[in-house]
PyMOL CGO cylinders between C-alpha atoms (Angstrom):
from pymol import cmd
from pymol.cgo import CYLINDER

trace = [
    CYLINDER, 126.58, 80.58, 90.60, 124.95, 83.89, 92.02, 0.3, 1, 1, 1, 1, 1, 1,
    CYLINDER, 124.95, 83.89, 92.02, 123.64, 83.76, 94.94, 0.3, 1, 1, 1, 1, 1, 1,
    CYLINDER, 123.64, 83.76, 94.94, 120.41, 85.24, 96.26, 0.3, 1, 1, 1, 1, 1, 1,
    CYLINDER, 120.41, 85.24, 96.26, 119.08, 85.59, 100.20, 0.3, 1, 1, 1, 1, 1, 1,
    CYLINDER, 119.08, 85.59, 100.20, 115.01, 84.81, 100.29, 0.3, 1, 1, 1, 1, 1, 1,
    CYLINDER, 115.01, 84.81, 100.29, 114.13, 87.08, 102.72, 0.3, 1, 1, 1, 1, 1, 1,
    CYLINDER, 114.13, 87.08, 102.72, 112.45, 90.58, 103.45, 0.3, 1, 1, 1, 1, 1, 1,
    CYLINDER, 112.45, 90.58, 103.45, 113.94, 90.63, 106.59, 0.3, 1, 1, 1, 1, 1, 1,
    CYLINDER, 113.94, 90.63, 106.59, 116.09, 93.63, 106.86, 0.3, 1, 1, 1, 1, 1, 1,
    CYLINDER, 116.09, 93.63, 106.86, 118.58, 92.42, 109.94, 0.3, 1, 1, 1, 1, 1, 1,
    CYLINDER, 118.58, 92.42, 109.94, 118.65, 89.17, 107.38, 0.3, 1, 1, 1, 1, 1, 1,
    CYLINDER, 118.65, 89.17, 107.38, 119.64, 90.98, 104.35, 0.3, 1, 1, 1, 1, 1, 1,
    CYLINDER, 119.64, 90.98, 104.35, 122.12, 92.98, 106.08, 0.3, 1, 1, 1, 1, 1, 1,
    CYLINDER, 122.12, 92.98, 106.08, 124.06, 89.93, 107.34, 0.3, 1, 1, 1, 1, 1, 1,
    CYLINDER, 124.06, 89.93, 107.34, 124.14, 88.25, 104.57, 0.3, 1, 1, 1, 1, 1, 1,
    CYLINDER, 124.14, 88.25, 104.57, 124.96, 91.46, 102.48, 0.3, 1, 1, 1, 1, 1, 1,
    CYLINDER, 124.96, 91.46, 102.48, 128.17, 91.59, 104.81, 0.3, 1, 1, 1, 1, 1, 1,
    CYLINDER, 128.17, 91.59, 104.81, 129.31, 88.26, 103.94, 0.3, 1, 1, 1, 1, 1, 1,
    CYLINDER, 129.31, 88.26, 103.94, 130.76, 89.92, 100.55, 0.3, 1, 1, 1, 1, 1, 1,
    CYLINDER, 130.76, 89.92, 100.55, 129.14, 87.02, 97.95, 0.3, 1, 1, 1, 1, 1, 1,
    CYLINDER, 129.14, 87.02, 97.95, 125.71, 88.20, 98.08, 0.3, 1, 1, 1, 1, 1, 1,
    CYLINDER, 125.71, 88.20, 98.08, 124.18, 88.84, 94.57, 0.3, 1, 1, 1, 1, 1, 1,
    CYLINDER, 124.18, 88.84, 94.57, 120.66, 89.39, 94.93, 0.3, 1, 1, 1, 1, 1, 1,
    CYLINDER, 120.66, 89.39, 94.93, 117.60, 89.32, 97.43, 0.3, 1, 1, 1, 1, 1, 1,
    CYLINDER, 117.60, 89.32, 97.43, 113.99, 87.46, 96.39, 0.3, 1, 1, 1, 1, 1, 1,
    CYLINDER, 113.99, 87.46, 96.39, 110.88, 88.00, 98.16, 0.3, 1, 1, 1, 1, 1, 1,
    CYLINDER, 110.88, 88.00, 98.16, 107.24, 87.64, 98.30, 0.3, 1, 1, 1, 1, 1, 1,
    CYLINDER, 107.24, 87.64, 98.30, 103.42, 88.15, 99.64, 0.3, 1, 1, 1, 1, 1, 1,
    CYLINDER, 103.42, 88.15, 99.64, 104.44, 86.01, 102.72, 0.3, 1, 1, 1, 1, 1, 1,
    CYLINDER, 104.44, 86.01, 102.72, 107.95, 86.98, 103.38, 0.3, 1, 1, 1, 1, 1, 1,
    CYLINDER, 107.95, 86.98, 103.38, 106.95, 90.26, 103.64, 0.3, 1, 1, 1, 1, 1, 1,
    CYLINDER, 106.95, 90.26, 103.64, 103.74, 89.44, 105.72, 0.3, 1, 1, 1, 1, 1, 1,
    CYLINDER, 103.74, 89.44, 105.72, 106.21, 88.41, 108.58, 0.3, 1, 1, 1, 1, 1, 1,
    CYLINDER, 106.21, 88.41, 108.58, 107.30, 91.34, 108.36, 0.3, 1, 1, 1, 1, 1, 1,
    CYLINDER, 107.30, 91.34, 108.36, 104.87, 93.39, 108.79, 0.3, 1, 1, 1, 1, 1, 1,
    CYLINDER, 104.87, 93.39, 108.79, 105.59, 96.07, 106.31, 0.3, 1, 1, 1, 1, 1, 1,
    CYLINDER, 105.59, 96.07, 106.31, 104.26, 97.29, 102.94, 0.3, 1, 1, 1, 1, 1, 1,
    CYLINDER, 104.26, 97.29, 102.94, 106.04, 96.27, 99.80, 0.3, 1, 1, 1, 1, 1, 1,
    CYLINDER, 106.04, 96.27, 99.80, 106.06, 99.69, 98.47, 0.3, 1, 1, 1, 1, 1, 1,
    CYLINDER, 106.06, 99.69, 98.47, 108.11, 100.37, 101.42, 0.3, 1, 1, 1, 1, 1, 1,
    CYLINDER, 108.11, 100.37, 101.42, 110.39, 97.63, 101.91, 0.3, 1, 1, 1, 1, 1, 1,
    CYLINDER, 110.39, 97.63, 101.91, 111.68, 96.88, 98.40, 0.3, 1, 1, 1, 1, 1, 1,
    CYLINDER, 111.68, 96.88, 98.40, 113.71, 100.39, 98.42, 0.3, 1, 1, 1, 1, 1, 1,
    CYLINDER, 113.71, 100.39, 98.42, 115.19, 100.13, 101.50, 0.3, 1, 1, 1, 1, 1, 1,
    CYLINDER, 115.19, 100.13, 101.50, 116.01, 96.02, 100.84, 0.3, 1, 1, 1, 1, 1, 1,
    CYLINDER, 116.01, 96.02, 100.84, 117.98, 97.82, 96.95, 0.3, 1, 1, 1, 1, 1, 1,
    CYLINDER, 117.98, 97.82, 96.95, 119.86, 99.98, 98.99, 0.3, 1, 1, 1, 1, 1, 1,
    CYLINDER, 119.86, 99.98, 98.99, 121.28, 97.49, 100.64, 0.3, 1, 1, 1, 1, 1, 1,
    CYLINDER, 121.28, 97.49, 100.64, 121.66, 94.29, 97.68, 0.3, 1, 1, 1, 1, 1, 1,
    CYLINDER, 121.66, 94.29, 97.68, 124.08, 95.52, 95.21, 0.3, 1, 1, 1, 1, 1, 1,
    CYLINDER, 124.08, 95.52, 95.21, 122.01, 93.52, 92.60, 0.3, 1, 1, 1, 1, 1, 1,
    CYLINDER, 122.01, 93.52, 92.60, 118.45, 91.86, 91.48, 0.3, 1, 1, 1, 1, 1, 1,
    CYLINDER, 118.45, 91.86, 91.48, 115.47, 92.48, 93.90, 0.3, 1, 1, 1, 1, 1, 1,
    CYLINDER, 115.47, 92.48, 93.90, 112.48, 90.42, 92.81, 0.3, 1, 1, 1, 1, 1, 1,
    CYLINDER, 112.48, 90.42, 92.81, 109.09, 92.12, 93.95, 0.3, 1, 1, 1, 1, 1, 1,
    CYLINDER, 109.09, 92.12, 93.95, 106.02, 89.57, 93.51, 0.3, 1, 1, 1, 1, 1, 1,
    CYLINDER, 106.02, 89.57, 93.51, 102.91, 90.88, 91.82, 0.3, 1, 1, 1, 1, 1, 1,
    CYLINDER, 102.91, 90.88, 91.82, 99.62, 89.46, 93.72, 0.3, 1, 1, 1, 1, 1, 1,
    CYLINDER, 99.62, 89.46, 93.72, 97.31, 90.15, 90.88, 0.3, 1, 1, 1, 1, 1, 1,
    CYLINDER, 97.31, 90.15, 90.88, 96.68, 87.15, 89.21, 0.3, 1, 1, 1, 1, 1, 1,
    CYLINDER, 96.68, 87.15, 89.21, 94.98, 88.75, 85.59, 0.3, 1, 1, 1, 1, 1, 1,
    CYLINDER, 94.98, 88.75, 85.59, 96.74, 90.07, 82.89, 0.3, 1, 1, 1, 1, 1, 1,
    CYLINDER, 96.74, 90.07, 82.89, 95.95, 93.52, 83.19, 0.3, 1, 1, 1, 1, 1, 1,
    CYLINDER, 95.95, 93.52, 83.19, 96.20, 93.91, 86.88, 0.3, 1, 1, 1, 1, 1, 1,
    CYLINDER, 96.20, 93.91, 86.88, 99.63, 92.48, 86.48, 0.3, 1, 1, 1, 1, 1, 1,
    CYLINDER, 99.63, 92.48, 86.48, 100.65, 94.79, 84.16, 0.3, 1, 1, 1, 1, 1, 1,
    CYLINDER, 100.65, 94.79, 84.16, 99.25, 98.06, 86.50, 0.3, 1, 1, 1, 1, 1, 1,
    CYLINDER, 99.25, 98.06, 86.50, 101.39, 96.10, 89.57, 0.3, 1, 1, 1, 1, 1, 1,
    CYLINDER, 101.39, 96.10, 89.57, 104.05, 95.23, 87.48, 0.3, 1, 1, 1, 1, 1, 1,
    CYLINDER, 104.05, 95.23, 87.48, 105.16, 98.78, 86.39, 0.3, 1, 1, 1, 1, 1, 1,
    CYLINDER, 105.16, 98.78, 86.39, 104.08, 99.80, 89.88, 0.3, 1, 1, 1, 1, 1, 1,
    CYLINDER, 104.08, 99.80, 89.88, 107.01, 98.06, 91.46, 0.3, 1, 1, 1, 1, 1, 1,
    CYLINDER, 107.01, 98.06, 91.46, 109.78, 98.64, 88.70, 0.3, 1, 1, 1, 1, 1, 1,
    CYLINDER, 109.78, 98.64, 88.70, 109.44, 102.14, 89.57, 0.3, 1, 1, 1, 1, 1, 1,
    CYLINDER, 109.44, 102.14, 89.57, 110.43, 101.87, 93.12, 0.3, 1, 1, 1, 1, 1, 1,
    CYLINDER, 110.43, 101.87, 93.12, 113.85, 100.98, 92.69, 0.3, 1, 1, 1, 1, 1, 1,
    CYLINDER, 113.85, 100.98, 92.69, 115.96, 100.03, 89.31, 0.3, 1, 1, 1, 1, 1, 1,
    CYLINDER, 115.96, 100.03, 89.31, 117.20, 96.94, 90.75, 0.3, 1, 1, 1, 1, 1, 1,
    CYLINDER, 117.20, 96.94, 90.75, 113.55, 95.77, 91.14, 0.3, 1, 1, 1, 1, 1, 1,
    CYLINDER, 113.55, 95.77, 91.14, 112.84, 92.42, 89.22, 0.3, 1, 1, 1, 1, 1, 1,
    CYLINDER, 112.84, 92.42, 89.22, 109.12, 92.04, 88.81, 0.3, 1, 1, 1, 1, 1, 1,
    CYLINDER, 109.12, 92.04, 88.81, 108.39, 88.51, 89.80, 0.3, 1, 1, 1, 1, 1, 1,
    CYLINDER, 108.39, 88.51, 89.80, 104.70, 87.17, 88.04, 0.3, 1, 1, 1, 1, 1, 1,
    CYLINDER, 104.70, 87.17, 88.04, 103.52, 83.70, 88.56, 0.3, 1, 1, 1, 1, 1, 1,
    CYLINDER, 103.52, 83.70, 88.56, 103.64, 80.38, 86.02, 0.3, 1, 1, 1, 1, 1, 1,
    CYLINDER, 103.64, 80.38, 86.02, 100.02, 80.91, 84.64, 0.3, 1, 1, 1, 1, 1, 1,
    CYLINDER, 100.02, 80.91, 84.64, 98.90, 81.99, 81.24, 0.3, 1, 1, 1, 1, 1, 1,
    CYLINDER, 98.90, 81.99, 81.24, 98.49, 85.90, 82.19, 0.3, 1, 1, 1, 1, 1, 1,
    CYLINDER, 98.49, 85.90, 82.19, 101.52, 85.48, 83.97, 0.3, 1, 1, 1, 1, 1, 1,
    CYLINDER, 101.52, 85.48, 83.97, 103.34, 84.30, 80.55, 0.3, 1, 1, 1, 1, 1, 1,
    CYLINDER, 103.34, 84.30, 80.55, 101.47, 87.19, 78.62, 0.3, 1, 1, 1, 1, 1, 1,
    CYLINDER, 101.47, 87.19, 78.62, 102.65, 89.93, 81.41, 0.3, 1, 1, 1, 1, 1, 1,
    CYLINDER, 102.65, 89.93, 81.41, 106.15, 88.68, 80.53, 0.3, 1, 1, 1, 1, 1, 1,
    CYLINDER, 106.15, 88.68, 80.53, 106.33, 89.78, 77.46, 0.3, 1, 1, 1, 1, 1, 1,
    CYLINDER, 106.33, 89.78, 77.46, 104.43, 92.97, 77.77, 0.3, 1, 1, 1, 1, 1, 1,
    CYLINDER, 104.43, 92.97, 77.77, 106.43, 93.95, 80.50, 0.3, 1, 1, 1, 1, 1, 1,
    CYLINDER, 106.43, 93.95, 80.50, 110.17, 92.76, 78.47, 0.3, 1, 1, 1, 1, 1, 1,
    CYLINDER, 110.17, 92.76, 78.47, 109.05, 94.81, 75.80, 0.3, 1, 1, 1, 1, 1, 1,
    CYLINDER, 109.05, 94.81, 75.80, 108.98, 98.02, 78.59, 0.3, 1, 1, 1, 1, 1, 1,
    CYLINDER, 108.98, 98.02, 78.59, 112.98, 96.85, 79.35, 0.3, 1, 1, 1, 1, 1, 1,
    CYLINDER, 112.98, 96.85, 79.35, 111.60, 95.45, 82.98, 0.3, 1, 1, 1, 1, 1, 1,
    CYLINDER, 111.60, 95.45, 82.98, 112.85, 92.54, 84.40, 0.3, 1, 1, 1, 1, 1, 1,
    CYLINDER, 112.85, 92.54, 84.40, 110.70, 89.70, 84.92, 0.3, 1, 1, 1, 1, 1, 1,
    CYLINDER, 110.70, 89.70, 84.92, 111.00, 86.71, 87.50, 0.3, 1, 1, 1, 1, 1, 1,
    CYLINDER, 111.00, 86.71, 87.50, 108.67, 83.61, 86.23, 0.3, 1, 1, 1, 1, 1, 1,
    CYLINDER, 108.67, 83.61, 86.23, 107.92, 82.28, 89.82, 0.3, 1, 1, 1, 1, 1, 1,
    CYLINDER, 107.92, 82.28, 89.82, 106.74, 79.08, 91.27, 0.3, 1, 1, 1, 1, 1, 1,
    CYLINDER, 106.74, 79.08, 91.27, 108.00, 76.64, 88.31, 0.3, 1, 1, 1, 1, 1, 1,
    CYLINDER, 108.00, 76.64, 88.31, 106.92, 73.41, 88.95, 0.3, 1, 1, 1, 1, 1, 1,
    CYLINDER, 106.92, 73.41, 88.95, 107.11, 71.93, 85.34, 0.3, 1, 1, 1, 1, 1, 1,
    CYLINDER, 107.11, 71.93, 85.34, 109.80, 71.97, 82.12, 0.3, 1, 1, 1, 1, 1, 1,
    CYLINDER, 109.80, 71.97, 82.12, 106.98, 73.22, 80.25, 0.3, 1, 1, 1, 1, 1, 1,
    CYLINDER, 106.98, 73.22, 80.25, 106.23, 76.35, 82.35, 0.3, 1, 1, 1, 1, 1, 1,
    CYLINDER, 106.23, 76.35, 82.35, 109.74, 76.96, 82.06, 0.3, 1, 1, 1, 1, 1, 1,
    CYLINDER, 109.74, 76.96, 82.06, 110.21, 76.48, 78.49, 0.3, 1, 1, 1, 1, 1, 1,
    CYLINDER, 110.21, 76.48, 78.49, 106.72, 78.82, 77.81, 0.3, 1, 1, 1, 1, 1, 1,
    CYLINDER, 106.72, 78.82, 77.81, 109.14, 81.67, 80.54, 0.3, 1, 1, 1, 1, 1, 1,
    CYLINDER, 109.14, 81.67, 80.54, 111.83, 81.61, 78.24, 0.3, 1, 1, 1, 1, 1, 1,
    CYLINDER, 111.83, 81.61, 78.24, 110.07, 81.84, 74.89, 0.3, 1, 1, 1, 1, 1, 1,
    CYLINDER, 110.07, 81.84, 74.89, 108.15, 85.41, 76.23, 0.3, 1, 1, 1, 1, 1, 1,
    CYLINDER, 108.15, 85.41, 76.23, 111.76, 86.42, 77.26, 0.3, 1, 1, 1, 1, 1, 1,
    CYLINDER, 111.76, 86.42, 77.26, 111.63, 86.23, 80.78, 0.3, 1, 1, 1, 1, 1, 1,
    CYLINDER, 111.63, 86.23, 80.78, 114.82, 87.02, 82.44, 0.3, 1, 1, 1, 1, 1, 1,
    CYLINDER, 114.82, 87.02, 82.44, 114.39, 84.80, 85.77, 0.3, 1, 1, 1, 1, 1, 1,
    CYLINDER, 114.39, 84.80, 85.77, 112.82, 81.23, 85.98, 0.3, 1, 1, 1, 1, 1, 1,
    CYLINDER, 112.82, 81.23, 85.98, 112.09, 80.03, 89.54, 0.3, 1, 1, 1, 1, 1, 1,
    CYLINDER, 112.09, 80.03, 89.54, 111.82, 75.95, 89.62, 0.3, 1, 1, 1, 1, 1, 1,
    CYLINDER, 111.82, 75.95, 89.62, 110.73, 75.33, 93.16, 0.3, 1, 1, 1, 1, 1, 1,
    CYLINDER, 110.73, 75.33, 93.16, 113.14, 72.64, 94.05, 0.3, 1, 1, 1, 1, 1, 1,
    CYLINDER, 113.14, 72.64, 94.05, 112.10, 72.19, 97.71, 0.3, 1, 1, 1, 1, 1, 1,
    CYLINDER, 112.10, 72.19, 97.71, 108.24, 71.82, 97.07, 0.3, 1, 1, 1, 1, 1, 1,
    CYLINDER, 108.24, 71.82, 97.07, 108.86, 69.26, 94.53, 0.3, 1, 1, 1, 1, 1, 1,
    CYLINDER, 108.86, 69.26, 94.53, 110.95, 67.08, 96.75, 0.3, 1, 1, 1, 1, 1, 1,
    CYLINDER, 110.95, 67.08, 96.75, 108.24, 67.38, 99.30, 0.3, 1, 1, 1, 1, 1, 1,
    CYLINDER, 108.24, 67.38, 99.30, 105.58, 65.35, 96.75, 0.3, 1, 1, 1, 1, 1, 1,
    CYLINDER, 105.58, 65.35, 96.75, 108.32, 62.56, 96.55, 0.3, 1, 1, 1, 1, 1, 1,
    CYLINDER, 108.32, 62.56, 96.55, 109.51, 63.96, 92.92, 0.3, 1, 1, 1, 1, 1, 1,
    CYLINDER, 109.51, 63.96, 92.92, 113.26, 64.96, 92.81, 0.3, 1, 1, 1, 1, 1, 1,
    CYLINDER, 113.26, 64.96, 92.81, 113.41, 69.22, 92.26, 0.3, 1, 1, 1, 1, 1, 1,
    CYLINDER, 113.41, 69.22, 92.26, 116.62, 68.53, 90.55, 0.3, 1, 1, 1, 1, 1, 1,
    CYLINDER, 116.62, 68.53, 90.55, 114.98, 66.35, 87.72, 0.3, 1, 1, 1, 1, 1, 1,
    CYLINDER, 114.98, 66.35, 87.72, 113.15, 69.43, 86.81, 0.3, 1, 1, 1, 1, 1, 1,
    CYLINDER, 113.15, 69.43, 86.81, 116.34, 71.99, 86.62, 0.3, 1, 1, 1, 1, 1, 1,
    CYLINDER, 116.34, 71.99, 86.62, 118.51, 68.99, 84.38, 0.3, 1, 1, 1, 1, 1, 1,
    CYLINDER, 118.51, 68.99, 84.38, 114.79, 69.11, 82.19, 0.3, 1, 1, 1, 1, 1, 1,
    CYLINDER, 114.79, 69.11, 82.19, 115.26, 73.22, 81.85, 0.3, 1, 1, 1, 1, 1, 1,
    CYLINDER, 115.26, 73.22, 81.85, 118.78, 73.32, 81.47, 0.3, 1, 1, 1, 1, 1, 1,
    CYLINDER, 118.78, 73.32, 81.47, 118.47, 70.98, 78.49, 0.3, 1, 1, 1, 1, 1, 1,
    CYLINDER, 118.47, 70.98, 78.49, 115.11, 72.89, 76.95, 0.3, 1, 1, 1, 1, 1, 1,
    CYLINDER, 115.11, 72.89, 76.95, 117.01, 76.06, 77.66, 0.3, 1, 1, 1, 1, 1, 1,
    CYLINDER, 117.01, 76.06, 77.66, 120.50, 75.28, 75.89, 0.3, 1, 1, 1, 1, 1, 1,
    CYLINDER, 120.50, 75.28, 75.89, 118.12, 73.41, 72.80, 0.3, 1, 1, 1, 1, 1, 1,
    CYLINDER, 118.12, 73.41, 72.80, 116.54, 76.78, 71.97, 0.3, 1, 1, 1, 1, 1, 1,
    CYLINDER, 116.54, 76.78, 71.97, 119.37, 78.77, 73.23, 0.3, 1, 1, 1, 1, 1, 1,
    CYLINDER, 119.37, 78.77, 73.23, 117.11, 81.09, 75.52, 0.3, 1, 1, 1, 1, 1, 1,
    CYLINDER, 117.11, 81.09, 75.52, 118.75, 83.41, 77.97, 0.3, 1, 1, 1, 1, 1, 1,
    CYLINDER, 118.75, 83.41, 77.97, 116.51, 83.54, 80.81, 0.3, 1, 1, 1, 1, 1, 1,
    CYLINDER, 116.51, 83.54, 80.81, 118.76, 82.52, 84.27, 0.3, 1, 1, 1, 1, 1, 1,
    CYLINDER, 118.76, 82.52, 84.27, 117.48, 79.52, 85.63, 0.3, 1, 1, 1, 1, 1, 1,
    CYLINDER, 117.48, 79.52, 85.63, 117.07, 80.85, 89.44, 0.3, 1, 1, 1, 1, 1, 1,
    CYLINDER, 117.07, 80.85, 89.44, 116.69, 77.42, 91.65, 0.3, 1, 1, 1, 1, 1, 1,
    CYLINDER, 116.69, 77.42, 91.65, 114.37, 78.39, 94.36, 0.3, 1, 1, 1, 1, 1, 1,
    CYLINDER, 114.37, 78.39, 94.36, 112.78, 76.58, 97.95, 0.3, 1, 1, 1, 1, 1, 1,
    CYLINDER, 112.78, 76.58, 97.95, 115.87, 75.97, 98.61, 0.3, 1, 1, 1, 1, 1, 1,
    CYLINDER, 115.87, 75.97, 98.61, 116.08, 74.07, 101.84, 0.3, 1, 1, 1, 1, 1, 1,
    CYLINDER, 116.08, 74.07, 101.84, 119.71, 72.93, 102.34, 0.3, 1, 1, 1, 1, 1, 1,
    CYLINDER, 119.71, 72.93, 102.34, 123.86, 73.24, 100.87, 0.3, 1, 1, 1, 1, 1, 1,
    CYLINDER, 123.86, 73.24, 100.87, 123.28, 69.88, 99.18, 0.3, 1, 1, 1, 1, 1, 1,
    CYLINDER, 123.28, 69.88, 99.18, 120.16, 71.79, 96.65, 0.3, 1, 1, 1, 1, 1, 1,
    CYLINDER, 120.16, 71.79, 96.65, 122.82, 74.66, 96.20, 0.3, 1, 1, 1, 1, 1, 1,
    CYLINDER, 122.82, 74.66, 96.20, 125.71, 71.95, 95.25, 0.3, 1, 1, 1, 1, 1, 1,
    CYLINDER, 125.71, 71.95, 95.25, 123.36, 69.73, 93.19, 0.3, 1, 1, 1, 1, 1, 1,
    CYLINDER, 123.36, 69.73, 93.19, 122.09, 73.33, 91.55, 0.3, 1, 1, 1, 1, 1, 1,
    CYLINDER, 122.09, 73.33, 91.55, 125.27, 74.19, 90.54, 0.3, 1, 1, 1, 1, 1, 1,
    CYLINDER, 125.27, 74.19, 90.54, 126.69, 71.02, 89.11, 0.3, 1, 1, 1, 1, 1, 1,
    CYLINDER, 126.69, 71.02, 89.11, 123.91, 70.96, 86.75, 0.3, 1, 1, 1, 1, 1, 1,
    CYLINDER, 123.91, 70.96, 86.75, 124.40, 74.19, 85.68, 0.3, 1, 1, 1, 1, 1, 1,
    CYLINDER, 124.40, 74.19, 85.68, 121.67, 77.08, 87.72, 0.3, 1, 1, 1, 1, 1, 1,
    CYLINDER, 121.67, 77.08, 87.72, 122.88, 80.46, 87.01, 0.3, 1, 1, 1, 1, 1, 1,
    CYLINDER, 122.88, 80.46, 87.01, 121.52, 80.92, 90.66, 0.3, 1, 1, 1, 1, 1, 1,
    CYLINDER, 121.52, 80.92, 90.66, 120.05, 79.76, 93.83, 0.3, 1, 1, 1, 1, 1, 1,
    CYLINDER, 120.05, 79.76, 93.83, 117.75, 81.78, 96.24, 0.3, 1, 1, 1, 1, 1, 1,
    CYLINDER, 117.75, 81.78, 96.24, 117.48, 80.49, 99.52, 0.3, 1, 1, 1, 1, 1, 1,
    CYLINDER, 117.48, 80.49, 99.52, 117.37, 81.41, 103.58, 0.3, 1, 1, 1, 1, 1, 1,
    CYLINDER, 117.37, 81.41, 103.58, 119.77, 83.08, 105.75, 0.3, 1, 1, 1, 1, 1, 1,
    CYLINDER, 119.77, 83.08, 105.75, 120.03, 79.92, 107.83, 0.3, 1, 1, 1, 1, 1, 1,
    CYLINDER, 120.03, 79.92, 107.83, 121.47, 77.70, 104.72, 0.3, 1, 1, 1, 1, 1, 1,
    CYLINDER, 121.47, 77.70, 104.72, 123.71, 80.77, 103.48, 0.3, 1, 1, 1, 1, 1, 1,
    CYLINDER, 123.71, 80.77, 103.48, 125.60, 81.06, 106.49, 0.3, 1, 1, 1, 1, 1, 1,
    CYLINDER, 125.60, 81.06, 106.49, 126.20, 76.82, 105.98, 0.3, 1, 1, 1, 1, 1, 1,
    CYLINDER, 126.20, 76.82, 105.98, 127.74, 77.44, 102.71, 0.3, 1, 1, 1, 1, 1, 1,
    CYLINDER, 127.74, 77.44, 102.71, 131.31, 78.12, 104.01, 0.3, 1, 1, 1, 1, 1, 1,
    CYLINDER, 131.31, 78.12, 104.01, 131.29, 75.88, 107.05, 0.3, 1, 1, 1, 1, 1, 1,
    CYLINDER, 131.29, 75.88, 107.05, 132.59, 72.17, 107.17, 0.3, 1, 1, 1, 1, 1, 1,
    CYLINDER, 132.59, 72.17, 107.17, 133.14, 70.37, 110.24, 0.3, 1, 1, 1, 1, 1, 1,
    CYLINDER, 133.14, 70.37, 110.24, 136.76, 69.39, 109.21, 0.3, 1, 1, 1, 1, 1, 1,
    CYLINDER, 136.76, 69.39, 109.21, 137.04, 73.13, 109.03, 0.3, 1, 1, 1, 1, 1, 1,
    CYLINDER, 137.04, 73.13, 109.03, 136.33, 73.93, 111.82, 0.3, 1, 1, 1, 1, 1, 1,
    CYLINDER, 136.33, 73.93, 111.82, 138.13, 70.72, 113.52, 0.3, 1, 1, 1, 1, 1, 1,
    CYLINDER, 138.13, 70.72, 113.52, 141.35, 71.81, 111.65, 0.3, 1, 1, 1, 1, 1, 1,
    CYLINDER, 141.35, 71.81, 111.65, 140.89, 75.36, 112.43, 0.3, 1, 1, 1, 1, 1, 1,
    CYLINDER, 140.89, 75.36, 112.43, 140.77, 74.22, 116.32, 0.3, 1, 1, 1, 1, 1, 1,
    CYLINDER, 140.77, 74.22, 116.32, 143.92, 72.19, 116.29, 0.3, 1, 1, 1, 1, 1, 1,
    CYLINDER, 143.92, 72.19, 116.29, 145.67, 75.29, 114.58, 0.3, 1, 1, 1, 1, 1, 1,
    CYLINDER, 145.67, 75.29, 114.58, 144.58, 77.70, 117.33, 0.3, 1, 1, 1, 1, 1, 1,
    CYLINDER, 144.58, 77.70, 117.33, 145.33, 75.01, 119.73, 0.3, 1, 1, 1, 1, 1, 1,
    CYLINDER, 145.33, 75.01, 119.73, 149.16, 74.70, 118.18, 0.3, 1, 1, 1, 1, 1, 1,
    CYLINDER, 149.16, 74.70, 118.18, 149.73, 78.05, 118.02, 0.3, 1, 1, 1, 1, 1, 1,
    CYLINDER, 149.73, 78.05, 118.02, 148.49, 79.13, 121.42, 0.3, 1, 1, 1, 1, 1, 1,
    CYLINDER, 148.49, 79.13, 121.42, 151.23, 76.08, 123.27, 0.3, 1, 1, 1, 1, 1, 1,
    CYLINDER, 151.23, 76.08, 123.27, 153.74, 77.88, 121.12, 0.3, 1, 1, 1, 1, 1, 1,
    CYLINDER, 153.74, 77.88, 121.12, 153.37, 81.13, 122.55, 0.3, 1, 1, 1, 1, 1, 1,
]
cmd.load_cgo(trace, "trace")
């Protein structure tokens, strides 16, 4: 599974680039509103530093507009995904702007059939929003088993990129069912490699080995 940091903070990306397994970086309007910055000026420094996918969120929410945005923000990097929402203009942009060879990043996927409708205009990301689902008592990893299945059906290649992620146990439960990826915080990437017996074992080891010397 790749896995992507959800974040426009800069001291965030950089961490997490440093861990070595980072594959790509999502953002949007309100990650980069805590930041404070302009997106025209973030997303090329945030490339520079994620060897991989950048997904840069349109705000227009028309087809046309979309489009202007859309080619807008491939040009400020090449690893810039555009990232266009689950409406009907959002579907059309997709597969105006896969027919340009730009990347496109179906975002907040709440149903199969949004996804299935991303993947039949080509789109090369879908976002299901696990998180947000969970939160209206309906299980987020439903919909991903629902996509995987439509997906392998019709044999479409968009990556299934599970997103509001909100802990290790989404990114496990992702994974078994088959993501290609999983976008989350800082805070849950740095929990991916930790375990308390780990960290318990790791103690009694240091412990050993510092009565031996």
């Amino acid at each position: 599974m790749k896995i992507f940091i959800d974040s426009a903070d800069i001291a965030e990306i950089k961490e997490a680039a440093g861990m070595g397994f980072l594959d790509g970086c999502t953002t949007n309007p309100s990650l980069l509103a805590k930041t404070g910055r302009r997106i025209e000026d973030a997303i090329p420094e945030i490339c520079e530093i994620v060897n991989g996918p950048v997904s840069a969120e349109v705000v227009a929410t028309e087809y046309e507009p979309m489009l202007r945005e859309g080619r807008s923000l491939a040009k400020l990097h090449k690893n810039v995904v555009v990232k266009v929402p689950s409406l009907v203009d959002g579907f059309r942009a997709v597969r105006a702007l896969r027919s340009e060879e730009i990347r496109v990043n179906v975002t907040l996927c709440f149903s199969p059939l949004q996804a299935m409708l991303a993947g039949k205009m080509g789109a090369t990301y879908i976002s299901p929003f696990l998180g947000r689902i969970d939160d209206v008592s309906e299980d987020g990893m439903d919909l991903v088993r629902q996509i995987v299945r439509i997906y392998s059906n019709y044999g479409f290649p968009t990556q299934i990129l599970a997103a509001s992620i909100r802990s290790p146990l989404h990114v496990l439960r992702a994974a078994e069912l088959g993501a290609h990826c999983a976008t989350m915080p800082l805070s849950v990437i740095r929990q991916l490699s930790r375990h308390p017996l780990t960290d318990a074992g790791l103690a009694k080891f240091l412990a050993d080995a510092k009565r031996r010397s």
